[in-house]
Backbone bond lengths (Angstrom), bond angles and torsions (degrees), N, CA, C in turn:
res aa  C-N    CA-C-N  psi(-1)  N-CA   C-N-CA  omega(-1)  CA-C   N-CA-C  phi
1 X - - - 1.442 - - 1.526 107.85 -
2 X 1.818 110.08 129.39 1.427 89.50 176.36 1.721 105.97 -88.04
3 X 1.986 80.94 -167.48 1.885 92.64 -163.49 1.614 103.45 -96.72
4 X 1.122 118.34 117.21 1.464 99.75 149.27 1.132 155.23 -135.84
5 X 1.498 115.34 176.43 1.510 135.98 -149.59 1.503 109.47 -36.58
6 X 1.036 115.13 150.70 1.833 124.63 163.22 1.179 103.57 -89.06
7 X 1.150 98.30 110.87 1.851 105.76 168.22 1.547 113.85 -109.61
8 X 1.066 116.30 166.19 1.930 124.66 159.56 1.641 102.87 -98.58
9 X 1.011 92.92 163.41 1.484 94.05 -176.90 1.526 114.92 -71.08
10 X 1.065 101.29 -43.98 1.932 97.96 169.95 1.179 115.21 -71.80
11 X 1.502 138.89 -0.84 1.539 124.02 125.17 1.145 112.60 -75.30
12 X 0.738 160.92 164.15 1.357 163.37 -156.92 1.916 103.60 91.69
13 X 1.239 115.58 -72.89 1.507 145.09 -179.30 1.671 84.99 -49.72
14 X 1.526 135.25 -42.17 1.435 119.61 -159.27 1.929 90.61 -87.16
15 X 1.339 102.22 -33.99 1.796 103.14 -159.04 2.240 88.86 -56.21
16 X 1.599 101.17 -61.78 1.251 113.00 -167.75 1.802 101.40 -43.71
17 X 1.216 108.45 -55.70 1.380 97.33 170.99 1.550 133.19 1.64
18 X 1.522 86.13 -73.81 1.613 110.05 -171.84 1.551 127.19 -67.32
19 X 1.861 98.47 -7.02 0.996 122.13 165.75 1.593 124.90 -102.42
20 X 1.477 121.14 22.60 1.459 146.88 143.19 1.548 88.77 84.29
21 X 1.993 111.59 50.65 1.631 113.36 151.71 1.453 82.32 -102.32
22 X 1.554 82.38 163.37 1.456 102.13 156.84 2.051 119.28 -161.29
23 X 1.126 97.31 161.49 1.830 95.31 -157.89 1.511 102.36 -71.06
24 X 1.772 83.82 135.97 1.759 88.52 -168.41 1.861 96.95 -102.93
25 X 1.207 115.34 -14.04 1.283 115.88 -164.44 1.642 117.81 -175.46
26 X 1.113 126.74 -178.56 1.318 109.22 165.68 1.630 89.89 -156.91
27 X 1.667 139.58 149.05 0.910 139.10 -168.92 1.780 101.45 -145.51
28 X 1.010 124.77 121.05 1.434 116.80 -169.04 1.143 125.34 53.93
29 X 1.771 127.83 -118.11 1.702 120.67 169.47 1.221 102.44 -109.74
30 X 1.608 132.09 22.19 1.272 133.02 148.60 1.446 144.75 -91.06
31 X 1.628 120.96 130.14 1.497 103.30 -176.14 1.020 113.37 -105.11
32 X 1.608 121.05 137.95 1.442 95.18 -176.98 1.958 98.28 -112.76
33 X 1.663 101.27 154.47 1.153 86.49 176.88 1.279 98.40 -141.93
34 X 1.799 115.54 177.69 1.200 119.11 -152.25 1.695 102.82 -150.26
35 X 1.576 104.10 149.79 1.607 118.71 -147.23 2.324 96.41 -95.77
36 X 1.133 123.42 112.61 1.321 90.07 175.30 1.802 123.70 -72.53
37 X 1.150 98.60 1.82 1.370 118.96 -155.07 1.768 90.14 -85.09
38 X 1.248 116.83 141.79 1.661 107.19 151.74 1.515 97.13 -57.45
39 X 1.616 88.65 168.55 1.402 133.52 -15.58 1.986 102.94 -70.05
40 X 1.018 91.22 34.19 1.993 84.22 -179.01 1.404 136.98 56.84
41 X 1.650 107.08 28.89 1.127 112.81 172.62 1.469 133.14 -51.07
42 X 1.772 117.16 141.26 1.284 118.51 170.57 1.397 97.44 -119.67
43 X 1.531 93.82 150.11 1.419 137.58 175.49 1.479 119.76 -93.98
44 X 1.175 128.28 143.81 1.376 142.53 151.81 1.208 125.66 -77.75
45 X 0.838 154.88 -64.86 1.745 158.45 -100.54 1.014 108.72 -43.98
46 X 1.467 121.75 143.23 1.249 145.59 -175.57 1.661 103.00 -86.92
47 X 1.566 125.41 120.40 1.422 116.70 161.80 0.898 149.04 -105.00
48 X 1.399 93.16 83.45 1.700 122.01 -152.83 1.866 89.96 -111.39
49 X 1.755 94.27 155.51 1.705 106.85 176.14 1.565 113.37 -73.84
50 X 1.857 101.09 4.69 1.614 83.67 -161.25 1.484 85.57 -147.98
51 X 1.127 145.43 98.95 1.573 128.62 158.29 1.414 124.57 -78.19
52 X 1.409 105.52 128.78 1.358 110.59 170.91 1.245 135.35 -65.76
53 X 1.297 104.36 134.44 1.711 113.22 -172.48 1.764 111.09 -18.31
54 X 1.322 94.06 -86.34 1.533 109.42 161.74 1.584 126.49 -11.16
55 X 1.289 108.08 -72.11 1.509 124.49 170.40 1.792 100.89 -42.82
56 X 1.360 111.75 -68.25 1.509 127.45 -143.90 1.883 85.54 -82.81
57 X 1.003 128.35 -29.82 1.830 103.27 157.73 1.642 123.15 -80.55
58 X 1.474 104.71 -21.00 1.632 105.17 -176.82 1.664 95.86 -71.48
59 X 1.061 110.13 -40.94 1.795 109.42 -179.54 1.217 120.96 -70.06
60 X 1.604 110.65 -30.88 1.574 119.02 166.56 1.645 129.39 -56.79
61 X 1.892 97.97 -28.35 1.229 109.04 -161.24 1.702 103.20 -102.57
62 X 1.761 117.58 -16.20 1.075 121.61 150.99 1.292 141.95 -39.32
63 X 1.972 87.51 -41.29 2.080 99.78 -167.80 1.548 87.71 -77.11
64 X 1.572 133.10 -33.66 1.179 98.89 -167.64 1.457 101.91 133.81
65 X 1.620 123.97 -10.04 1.223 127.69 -154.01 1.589 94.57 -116.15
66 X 1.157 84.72 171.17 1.840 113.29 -169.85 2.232 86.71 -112.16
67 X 1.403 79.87 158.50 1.773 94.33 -175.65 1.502 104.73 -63.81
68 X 1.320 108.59 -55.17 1.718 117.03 174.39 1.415 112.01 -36.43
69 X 1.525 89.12 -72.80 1.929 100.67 168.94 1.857 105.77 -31.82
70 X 0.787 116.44 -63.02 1.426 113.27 -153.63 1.953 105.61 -62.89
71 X 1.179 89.44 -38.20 1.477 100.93 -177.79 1.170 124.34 -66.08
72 X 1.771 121.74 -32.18 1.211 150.71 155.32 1.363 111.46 -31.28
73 X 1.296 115.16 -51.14 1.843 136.03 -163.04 1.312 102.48 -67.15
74 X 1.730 115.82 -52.46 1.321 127.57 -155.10 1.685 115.06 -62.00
């Protein structure tokens, strides 16, 4: 299994970017963002300095991406 990266949440929000999200809102210390692409996924992210492992693959595996994929972007 690979390792991955420590991100903040506003990296995270720049990587997804590049993968045609973009910020639909932000509500407290969350952003949420949104896919124009079908199937039209929205996002959460937490905007925190530190995302947890956990979090940062459940959100990875939301957008749609593979681990490679994600790592590819960065």
């Amino acid at each position: 299994m690979s390792k991955l990266p420590v991100l903040s949440g506003k990296q995270l929000c720049r990587v997804l970017e590049k993968v045609g999200y973009f910020t639909d809102h932000q509500t407290g210390s969350h952003v949420i963002l949104r896919s124009e692409k079908p199937p039209n996924r929205r996002l959460t992210i937490p905007n925190h300095k530190e995302l947890a492992k956990g979090t940062l693959r459940s959100i990875i595996r939301q957008a749609g991406l593979s681990l490679e994929e994600f790592k590819r972007l960065q």
